[in-house]
C-alpha positions in Angstrom: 0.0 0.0 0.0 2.7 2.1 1.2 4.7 1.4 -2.2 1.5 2.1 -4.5 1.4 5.7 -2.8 4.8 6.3 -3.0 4.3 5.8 -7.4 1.5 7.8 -7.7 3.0 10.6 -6.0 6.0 10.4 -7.6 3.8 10.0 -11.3 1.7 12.8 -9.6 5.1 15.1 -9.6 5.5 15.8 -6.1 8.6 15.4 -5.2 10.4 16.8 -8.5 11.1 20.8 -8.1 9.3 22.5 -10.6 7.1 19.9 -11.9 4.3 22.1 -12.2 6.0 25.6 -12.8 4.7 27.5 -15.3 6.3 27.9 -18.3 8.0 31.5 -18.5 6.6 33.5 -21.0 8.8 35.0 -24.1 7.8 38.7 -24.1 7.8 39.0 -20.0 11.4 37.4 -20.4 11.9 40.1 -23.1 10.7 43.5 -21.5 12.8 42.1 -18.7 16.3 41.0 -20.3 16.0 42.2 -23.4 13.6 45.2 -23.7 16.7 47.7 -22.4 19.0 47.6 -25.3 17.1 46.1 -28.4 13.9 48.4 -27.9 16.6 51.4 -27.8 17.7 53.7 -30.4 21.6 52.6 -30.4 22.4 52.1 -33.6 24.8 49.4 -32.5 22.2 47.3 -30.9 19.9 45.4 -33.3 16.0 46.3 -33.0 13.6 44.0 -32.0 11.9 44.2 -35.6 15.7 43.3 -36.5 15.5 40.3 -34.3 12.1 39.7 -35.1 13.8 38.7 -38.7 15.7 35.8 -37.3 14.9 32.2 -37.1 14.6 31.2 -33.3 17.4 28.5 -33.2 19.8 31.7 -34.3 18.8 33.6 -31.5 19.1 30.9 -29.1 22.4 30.3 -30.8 23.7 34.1 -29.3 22.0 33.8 -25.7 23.4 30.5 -25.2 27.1 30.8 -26.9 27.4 33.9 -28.9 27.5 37.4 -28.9 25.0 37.9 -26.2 26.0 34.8 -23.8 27.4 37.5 -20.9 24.4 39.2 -20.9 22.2 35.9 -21.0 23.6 34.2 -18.3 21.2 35.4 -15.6 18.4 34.2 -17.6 17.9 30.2 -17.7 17.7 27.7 -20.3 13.9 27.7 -19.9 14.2 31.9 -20.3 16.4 31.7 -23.3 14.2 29.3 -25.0 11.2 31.7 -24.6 12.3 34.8 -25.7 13.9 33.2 -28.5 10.4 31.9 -29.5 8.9 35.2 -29.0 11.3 36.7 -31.6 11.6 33.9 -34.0 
């Protein structure tokens, strides 16, 4: 008995952090991490209509080992992924 409960509450998620965390959503992750710089009129910075242009796995690309990897590494994986979807 004791054994059948322990399954279903491990099949249930409890027990594993997060299992029902929401998801984090692309454009919060963007007005957050993002919005400072690309929604800015620095000619040096690519727009978010620029980004908006690029396929997602690009983007993803720079947040996770390009050009923008020291700026993303306060958000996580789940964070990247997101705004990267949002653009792309």
């Amino acid at each position: 008995m004791i054994r059948t409960l322990s399954v279903l509450v491990l099949a249930l998620g409890a027990g594993v952090p997060g299992a029902f965390a929401q998801a984090p959503s692309g454009e919060g992750t963007y007005k957050t991490h993002c919005a400072p710089c690309h929604d800015s009129t620095n000619p040096r910075v690519p727009t978010r209509a620029a980004l908006q242009q690029m396929p997602a796995a690009r983007i993803l690309r720079a947040l996770e080992g390009g050009a923008m990897m020291n700026v993303a590494v306060t958000m996580s994986h789940q964070e990247r992924q997101a705004v990267s979807a949002y653009l792309g």
